[in-house]
CHARMM-style PDB file with segment names, atoms N, HN, CA, C and O in Angstrom:
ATOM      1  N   UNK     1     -62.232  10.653 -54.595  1.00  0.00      PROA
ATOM      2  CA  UNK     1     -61.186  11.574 -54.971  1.00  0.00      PROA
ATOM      3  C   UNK     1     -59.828  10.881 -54.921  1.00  0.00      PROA
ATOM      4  O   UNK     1     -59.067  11.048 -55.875  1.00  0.00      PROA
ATOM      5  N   UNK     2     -59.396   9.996 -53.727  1.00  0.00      PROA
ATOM      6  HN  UNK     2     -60.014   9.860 -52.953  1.00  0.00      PROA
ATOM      7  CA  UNK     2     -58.127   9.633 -53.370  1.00  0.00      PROA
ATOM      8  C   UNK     2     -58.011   8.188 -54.657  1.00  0.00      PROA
ATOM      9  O   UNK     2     -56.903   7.886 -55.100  1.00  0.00      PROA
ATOM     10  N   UNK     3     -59.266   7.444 -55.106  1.00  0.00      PROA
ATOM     11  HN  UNK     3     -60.166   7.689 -54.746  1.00  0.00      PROA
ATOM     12  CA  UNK     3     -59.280   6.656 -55.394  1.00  0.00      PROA
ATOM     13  C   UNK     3     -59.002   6.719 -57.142  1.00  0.00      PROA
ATOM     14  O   UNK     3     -58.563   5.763 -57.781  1.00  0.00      PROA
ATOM     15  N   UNK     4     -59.330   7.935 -57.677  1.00  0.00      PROA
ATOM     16  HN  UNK     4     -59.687   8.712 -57.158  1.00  0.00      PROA
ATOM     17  CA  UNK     4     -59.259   8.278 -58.978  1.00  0.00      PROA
ATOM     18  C   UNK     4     -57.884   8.579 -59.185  1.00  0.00      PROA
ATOM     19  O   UNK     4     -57.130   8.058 -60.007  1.00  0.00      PROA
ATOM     20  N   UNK     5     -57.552   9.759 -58.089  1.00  0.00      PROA
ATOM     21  HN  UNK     5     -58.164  10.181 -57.421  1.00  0.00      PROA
ATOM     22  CA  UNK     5     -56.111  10.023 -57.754  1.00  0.00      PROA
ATOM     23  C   UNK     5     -55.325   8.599 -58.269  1.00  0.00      PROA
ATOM     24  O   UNK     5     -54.562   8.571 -59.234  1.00  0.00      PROA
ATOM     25  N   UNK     6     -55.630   7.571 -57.527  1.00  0.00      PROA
ATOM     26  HN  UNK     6     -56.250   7.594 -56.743  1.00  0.00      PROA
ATOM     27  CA  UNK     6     -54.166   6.548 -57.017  1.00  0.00      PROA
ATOM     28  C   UNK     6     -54.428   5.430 -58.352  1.00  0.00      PROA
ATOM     29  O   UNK     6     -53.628   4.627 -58.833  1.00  0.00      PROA
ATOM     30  N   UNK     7     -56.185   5.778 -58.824  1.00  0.00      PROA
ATOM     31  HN  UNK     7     -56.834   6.430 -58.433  1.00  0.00      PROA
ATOM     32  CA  UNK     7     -56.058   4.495 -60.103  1.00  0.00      PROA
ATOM     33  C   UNK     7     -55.248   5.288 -61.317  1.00  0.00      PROA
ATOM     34  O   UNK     7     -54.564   4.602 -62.077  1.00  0.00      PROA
ATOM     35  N   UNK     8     -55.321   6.779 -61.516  1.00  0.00      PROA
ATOM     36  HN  UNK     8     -55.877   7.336 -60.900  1.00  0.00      PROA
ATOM     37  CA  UNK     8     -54.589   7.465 -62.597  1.00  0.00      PROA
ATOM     38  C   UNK     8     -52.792   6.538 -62.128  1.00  0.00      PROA
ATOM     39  O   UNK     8     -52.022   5.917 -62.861  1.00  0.00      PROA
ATOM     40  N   UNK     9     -52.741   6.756 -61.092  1.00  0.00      PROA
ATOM     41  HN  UNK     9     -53.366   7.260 -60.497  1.00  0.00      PROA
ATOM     42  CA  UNK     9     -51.499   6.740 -60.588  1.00  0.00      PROA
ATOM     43  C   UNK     9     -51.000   5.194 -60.897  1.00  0.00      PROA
ATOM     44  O   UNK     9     -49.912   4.658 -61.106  1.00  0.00      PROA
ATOM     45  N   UNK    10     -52.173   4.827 -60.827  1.00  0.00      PROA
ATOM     46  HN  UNK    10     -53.057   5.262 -60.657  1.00  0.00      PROA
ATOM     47  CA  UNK    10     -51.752   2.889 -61.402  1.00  0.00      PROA
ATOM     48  C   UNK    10     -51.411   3.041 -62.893  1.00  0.00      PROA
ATOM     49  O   UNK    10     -50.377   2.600 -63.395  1.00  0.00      PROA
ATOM     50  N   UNK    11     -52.441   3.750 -63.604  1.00  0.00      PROA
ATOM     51  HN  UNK    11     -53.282   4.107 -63.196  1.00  0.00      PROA
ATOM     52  CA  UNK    11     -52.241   3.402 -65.089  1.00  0.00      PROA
ATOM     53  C   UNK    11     -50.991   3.983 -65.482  1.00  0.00      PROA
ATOM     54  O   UNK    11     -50.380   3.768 -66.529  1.00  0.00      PROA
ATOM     55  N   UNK    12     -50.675   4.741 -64.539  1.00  0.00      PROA
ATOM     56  HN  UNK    12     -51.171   4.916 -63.688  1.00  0.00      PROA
ATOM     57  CA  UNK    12     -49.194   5.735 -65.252  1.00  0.00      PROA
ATOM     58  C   UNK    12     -48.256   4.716 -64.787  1.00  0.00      PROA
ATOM     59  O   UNK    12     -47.467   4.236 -65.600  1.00  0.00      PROA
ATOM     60  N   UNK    13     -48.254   4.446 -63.925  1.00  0.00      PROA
ATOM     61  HN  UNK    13     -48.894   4.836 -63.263  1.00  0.00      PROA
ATOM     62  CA  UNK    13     -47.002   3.303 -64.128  1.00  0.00      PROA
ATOM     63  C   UNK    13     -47.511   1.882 -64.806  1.00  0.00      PROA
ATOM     64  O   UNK    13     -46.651   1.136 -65.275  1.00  0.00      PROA
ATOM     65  N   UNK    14     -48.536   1.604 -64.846  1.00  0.00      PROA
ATOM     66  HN  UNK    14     -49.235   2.210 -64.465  1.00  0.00      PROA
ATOM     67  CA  UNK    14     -48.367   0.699 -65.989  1.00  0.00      PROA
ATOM     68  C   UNK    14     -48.038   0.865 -67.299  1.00  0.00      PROA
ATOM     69  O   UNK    14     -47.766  -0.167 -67.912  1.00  0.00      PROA
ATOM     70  N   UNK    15     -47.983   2.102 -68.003  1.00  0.00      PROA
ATOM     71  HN  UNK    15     -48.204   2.941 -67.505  1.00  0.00      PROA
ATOM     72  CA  UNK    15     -47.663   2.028 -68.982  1.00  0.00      PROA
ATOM     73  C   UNK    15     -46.239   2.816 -69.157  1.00  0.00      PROA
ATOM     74  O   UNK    15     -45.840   3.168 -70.267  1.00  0.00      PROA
ATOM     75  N   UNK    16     -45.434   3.082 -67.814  1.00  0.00      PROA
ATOM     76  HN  UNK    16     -45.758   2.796 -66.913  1.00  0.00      PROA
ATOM     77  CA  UNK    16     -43.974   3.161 -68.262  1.00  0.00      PROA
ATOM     78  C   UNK    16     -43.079   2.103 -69.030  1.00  0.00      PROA
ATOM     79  O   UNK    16     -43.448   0.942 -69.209  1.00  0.00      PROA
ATOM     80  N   UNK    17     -41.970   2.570 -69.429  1.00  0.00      PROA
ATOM     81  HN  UNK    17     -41.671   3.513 -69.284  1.00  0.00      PROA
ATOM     82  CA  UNK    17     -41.073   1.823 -70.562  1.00  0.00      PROA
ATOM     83  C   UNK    17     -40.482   0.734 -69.632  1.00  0.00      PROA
ATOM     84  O   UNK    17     -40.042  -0.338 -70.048  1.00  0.00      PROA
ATOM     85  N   UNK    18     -40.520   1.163 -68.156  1.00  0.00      PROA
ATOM     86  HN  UNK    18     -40.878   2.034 -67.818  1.00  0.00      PROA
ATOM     87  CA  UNK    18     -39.806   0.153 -67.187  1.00  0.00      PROA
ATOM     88  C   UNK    18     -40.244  -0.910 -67.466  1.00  0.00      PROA
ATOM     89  O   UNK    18     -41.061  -0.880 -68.387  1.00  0.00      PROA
ATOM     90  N   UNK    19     -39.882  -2.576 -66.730  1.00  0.00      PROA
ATOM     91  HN  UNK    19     -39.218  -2.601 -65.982  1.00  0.00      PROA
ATOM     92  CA  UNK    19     -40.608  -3.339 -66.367  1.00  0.00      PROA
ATOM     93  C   UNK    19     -40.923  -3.529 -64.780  1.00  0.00      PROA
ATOM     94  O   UNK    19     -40.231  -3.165 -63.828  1.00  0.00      PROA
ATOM     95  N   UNK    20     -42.267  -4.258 -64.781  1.00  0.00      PROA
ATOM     96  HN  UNK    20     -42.829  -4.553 -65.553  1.00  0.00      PROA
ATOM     97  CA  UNK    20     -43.375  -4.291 -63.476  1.00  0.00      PROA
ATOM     98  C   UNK    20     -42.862  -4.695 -62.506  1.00  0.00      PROA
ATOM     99  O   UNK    20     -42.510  -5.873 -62.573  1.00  0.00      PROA
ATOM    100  N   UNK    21     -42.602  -4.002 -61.282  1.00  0.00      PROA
ATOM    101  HN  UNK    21     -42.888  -3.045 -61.228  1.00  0.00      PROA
ATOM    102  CA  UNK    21     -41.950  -4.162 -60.313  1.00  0.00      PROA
ATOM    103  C   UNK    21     -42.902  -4.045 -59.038  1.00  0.00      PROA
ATOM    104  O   UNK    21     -42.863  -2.908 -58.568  1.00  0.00      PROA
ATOM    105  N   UNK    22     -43.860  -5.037 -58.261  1.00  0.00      PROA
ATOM    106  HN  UNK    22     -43.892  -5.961 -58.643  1.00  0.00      PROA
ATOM    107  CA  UNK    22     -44.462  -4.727 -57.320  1.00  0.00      PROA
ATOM    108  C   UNK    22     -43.819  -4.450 -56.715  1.00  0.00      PROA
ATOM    109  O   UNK    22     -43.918  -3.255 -56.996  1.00  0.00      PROA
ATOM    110  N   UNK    23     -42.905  -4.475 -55.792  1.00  0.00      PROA
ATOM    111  HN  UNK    23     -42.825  -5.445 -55.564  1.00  0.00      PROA
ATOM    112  CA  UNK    23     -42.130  -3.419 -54.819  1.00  0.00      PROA
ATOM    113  C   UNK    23     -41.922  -1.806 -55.300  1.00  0.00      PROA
ATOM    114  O   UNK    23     -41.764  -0.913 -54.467  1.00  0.00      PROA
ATOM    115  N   UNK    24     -41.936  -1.658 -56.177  1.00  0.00      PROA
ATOM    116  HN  UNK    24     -42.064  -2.383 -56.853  1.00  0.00      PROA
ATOM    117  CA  UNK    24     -42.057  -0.483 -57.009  1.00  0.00      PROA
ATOM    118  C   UNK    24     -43.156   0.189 -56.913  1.00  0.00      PROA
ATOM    119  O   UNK    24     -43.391   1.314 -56.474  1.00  0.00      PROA
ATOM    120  N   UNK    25     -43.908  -0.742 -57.442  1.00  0.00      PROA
ATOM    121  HN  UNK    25     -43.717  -1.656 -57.799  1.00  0.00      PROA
ATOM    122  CA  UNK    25     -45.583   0.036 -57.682  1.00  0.00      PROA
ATOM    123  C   UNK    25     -46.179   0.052 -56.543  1.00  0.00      PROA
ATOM    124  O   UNK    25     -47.054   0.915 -56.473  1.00  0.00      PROA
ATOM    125  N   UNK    26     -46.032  -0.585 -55.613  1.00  0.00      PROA
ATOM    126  HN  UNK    26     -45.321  -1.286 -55.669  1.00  0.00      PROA
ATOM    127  CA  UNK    26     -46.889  -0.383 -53.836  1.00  0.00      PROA
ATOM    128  C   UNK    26     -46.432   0.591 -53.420  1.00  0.00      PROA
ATOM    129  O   UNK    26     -47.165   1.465 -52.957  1.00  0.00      PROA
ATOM    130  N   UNK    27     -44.626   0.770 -53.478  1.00  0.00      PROA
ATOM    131  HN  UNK    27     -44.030   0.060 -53.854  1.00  0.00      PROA
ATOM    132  CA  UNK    27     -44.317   2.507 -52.723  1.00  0.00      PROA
ATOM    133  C   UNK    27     -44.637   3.375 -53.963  1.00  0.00      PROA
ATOM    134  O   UNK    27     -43.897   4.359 -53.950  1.00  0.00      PROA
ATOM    135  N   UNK    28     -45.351   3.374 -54.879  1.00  0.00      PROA
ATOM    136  HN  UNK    28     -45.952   2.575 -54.890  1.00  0.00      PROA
ATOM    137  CA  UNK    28     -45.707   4.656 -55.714  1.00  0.00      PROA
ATOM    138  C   UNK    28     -46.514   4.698 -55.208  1.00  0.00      PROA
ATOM    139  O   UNK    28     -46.579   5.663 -54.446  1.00  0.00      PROA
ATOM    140  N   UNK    29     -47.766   3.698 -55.224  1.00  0.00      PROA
ATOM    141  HN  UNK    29     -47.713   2.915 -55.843  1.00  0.00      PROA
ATOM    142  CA  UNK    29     -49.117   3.722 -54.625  1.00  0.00      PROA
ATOM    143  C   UNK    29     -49.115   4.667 -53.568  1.00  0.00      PROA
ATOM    144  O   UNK    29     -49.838   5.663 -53.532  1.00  0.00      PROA
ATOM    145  N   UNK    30     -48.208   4.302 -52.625  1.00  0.00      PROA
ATOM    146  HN  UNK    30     -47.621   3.493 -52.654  1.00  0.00      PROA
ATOM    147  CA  UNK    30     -48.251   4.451 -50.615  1.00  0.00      PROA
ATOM    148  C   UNK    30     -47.476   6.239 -50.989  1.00  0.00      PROA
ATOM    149  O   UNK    30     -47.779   7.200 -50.282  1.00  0.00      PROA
ATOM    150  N   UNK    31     -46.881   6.315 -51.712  1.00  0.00      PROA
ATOM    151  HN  UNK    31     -46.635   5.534 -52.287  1.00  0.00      PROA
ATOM    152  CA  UNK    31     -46.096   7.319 -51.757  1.00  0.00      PROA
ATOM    153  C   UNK    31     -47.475   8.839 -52.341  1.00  0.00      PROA
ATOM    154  O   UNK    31     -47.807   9.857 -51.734  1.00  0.00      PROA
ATOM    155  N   UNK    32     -47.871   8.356 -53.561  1.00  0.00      PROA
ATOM    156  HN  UNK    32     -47.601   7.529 -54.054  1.00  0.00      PROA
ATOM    157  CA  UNK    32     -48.901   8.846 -53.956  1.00  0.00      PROA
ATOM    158  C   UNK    32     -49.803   9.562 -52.938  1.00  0.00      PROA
ATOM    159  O   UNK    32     -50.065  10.750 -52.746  1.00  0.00      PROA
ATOM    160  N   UNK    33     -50.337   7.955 -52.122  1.00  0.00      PROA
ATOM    161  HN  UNK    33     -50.125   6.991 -52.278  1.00  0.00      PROA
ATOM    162  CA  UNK    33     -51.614   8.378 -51.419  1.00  0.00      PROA
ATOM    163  C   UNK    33     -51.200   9.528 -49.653  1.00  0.00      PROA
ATOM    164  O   UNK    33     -51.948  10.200 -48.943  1.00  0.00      PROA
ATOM    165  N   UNK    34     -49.865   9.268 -49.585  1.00  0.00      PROA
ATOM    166  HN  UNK    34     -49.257   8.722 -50.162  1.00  0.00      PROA
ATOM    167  CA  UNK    34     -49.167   9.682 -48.657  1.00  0.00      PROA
ATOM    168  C   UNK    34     -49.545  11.505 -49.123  1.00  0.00      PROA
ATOM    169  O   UNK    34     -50.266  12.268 -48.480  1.00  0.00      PROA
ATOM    170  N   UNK    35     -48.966  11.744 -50.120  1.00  0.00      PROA
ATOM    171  HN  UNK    35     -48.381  11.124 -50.643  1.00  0.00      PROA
ATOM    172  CA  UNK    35     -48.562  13.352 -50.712  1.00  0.00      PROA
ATOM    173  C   UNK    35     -49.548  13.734 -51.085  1.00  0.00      PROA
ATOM    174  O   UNK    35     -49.527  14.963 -51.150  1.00  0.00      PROA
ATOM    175  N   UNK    36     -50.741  13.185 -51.475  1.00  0.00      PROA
ATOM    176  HN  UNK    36     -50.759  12.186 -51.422  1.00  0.00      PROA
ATOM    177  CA  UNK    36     -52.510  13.549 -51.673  1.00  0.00      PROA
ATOM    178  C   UNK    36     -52.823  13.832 -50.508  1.00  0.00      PROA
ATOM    179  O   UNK    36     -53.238  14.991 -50.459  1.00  0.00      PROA
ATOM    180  N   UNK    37     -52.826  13.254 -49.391  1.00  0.00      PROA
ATOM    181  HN  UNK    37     -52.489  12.313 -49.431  1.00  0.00      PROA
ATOM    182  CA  UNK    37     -53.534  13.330 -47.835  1.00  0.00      PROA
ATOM    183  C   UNK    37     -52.547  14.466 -47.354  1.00  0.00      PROA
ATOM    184  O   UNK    37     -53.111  15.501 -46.999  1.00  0.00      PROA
ATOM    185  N   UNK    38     -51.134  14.447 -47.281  1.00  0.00      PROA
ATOM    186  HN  UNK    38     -50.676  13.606 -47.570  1.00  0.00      PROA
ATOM    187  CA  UNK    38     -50.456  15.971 -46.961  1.00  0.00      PROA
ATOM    188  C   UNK    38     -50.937  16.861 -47.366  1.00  0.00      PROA
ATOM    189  O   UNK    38     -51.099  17.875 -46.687  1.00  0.00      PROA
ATOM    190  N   UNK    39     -51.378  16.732 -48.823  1.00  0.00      PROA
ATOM    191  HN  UNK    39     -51.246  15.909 -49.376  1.00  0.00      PROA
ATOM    192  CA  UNK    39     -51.828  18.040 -49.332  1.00  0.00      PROA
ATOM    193  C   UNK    39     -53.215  18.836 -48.804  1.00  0.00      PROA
ATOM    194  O   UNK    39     -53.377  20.036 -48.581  1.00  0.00      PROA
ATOM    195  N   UNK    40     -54.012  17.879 -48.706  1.00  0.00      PROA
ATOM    196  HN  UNK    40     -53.880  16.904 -48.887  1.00  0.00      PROA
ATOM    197  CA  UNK    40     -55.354  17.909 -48.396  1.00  0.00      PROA
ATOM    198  C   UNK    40     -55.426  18.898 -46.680  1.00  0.00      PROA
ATOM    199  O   UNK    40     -55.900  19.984 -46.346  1.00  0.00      PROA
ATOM    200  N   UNK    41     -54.515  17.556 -45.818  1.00  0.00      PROA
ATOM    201  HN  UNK    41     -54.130  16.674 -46.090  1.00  0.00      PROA
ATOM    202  CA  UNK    41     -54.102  18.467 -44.602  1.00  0.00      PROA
ATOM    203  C   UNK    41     -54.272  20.304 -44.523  1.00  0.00      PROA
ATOM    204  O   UNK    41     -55.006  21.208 -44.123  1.00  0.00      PROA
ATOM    205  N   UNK    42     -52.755  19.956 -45.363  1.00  0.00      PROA
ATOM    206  HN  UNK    42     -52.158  19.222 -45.688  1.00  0.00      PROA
ATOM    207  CA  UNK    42     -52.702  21.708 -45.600  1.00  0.00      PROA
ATOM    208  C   UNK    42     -53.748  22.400 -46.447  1.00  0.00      PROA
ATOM    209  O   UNK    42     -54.091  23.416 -45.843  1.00  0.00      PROA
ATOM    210  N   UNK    43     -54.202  22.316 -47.243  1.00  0.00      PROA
ATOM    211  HN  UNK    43     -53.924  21.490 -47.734  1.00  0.00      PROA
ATOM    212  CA  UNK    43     -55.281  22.570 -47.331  1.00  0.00      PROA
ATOM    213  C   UNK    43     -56.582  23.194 -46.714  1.00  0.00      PROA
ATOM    214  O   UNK    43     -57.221  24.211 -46.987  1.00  0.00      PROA
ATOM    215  N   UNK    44     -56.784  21.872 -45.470  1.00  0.00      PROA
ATOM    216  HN  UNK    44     -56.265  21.046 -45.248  1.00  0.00      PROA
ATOM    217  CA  UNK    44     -57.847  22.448 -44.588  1.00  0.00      PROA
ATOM    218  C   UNK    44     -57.154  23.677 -43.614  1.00  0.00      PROA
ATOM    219  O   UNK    44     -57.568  24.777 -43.249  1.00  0.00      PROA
ATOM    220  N   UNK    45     -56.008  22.993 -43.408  1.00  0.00      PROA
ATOM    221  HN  UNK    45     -55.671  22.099 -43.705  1.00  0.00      PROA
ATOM    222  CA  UNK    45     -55.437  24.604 -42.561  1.00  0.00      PROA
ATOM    223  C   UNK    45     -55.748  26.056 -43.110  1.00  0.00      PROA
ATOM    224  O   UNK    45     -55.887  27.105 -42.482  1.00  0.00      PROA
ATOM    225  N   UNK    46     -55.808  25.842 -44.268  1.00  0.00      PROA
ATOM    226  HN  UNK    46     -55.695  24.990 -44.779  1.00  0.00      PROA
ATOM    227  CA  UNK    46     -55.241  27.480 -44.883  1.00  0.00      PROA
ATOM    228  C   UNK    46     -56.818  27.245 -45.011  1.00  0.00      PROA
ATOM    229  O   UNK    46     -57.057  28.319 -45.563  1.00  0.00      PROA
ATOM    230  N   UNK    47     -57.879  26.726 -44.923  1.00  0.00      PROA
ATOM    231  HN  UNK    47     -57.685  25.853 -44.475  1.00  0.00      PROA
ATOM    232  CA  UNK    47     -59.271  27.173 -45.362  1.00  0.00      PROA
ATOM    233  C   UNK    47     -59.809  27.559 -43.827  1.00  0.00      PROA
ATOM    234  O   UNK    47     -60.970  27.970 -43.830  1.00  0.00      PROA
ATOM    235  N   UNK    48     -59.319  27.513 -42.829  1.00  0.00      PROA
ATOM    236  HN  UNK    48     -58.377  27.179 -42.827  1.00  0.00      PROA
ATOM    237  CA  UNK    48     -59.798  27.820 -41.593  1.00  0.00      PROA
ATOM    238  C   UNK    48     -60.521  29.371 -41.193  1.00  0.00      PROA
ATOM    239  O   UNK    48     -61.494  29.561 -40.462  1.00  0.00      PROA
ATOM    240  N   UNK    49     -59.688  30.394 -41.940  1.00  0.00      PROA
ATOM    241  HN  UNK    49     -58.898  30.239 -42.533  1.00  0.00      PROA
ATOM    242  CA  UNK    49     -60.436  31.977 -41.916  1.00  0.00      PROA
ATOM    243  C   UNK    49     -61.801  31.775 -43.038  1.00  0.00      PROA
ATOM    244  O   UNK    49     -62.627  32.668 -42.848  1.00  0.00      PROA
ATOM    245  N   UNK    50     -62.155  30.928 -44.010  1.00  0.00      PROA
ATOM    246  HN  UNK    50     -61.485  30.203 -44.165  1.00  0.00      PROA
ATOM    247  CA  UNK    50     -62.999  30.995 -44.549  1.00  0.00      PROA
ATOM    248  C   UNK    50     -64.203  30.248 -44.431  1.00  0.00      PROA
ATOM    249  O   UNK    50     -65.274  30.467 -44.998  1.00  0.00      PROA
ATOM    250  N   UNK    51     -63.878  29.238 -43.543  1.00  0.00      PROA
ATOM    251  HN  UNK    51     -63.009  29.059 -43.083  1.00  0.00      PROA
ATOM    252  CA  UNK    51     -64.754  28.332 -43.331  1.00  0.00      PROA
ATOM    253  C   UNK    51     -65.013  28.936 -41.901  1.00  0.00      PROA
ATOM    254  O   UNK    51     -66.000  28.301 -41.530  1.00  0.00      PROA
ATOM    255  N   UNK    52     -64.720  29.697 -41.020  1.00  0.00      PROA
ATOM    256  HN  UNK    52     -63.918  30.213 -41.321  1.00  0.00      PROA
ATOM    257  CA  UNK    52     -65.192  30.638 -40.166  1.00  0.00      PROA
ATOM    258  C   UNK    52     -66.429  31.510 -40.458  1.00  0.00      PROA
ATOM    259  O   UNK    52     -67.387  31.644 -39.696  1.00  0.00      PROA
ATOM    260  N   UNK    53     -66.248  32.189 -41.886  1.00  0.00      PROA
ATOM    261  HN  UNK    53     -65.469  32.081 -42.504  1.00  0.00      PROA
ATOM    262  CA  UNK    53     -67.246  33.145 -42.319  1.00  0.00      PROA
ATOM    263  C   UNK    53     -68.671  32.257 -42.412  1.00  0.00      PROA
ATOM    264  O   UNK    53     -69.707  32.698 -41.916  1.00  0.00      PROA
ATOM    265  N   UNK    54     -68.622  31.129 -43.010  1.00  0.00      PROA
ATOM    266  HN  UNK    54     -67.780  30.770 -43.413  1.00  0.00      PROA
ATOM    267  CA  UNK    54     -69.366  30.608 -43.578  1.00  0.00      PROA
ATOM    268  C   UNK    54     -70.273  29.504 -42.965  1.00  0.00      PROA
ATOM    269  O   UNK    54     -69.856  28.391 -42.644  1.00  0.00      PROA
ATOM    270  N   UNK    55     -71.750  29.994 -42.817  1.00  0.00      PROA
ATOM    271  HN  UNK    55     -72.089  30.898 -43.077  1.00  0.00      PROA
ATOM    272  CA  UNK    55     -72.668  29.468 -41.475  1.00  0.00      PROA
ATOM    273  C   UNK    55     -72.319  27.561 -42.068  1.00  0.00      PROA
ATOM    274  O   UNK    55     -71.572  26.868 -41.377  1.00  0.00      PROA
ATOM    275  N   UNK    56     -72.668  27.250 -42.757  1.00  0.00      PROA
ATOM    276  HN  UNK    56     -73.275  27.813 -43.319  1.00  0.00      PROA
ATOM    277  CA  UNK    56     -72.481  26.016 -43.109  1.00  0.00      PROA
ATOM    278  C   UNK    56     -71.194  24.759 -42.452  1.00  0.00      PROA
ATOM    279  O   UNK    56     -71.310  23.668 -41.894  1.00  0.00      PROA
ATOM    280  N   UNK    57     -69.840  25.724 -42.933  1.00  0.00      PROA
ATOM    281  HN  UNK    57     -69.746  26.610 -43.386  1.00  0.00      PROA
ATOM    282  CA  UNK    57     -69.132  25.157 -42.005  1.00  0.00      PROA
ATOM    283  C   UNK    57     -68.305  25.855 -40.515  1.00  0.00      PROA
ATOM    284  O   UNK    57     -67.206  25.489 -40.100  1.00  0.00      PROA
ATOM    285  N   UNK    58     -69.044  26.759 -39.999  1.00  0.00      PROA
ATOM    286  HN  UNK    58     -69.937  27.057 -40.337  1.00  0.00      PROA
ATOM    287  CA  UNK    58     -68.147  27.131 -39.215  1.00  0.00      PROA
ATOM    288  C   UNK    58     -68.140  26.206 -38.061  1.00  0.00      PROA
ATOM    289  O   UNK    58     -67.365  26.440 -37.134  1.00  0.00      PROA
ATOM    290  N   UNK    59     -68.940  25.157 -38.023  1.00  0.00      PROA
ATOM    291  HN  UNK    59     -69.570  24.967 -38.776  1.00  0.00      PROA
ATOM    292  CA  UNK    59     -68.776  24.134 -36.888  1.00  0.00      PROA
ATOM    293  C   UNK    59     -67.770  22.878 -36.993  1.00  0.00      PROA
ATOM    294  O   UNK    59     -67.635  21.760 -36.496  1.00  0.00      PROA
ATOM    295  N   UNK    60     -66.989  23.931 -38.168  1.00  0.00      PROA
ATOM    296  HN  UNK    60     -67.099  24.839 -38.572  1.00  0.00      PROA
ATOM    297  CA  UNK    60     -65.841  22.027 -38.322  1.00  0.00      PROA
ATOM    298  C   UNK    60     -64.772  22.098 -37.377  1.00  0.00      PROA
ATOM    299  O   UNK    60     -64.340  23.158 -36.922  1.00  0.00      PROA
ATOM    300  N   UNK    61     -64.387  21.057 -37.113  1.00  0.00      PROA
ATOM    301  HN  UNK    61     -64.737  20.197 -37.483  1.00  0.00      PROA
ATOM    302  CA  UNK    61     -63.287  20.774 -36.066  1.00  0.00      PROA
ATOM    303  C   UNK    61     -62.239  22.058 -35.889  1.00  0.00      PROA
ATOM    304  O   UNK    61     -61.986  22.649 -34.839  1.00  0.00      PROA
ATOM    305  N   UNK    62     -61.767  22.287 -37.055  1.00  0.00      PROA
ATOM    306  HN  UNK    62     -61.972  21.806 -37.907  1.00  0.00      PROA
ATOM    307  CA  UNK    62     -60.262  23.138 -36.535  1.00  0.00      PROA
ATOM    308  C   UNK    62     -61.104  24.279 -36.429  1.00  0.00      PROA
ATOM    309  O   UNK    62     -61.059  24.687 -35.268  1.00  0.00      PROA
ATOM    310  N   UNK    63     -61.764  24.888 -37.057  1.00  0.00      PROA
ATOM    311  HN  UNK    63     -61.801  24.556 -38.000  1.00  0.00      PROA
ATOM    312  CA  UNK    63     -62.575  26.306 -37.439  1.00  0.00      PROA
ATOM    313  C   UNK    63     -62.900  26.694 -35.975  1.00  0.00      PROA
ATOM    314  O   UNK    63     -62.777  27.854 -35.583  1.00  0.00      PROA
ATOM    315  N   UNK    64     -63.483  25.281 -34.869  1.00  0.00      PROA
ATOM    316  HN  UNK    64     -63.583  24.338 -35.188  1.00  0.00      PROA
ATOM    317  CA  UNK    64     -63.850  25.700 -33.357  1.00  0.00      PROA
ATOM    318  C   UNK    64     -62.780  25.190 -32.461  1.00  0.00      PROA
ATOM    319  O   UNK    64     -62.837  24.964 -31.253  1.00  0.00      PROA
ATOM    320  N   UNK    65     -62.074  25.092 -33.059  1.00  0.00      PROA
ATOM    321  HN  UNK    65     -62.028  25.276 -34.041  1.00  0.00      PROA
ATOM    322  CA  UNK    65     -60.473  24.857 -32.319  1.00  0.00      PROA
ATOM    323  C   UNK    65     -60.262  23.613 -31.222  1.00  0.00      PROA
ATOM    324  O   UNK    65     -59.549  23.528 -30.221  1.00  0.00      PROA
ATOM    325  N   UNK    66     -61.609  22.277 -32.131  1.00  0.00      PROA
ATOM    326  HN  UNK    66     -62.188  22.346 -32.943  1.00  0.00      PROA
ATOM    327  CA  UNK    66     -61.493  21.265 -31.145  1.00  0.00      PROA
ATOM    328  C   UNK    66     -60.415  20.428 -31.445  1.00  0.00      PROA
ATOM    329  O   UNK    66     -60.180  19.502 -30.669  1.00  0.00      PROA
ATOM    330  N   UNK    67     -59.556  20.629 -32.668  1.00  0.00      PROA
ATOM    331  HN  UNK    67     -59.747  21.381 -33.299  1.00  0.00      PROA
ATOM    332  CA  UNK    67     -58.379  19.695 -33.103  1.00  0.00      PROA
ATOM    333  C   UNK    67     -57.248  21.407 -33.129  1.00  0.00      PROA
ATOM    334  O   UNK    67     -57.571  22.563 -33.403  1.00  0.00      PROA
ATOM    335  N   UNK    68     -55.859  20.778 -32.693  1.00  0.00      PROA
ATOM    336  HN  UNK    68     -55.596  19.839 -32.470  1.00  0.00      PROA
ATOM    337  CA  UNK    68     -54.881  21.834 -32.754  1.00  0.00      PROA
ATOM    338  C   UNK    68     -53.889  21.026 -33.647  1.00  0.00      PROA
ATOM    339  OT1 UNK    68     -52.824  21.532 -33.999  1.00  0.00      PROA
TER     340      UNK     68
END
């Protein structure tokens, strides 16, 4: 997932009008993969009342309140 994410994220700056700037393109990379994993975070937070209901995952970490 993170990896499709960050190669889209390569090809889009390779084909900007800019020119190639590795200092550039590593903090897009890092920046990218940074705001994918935040998202994801929040994410699992807000799935916590549903993944309660549900026998499959109600044994995940936050759902049994072993991570705060």
């Amino acid at each position: 997932k993170y990896l499709l994410l960050l190669s889209h994220q390569w090809l889009d700056y390779a084909v900007a009008p800019a020119p190639f700037e590795w200092s550039t393109f590593a903090l897009c990379i890092f920046g990218t993969g940074l705001l994918s994993a935040a998202a994801n975070s929040i994410n699992q937070f807000h799935e916590v009342p549903f993944d309660a209901q549900m026998s499959r995952t109600k044994h995940r970490v936050l759902v049994c309140g072993r991570l705060t």
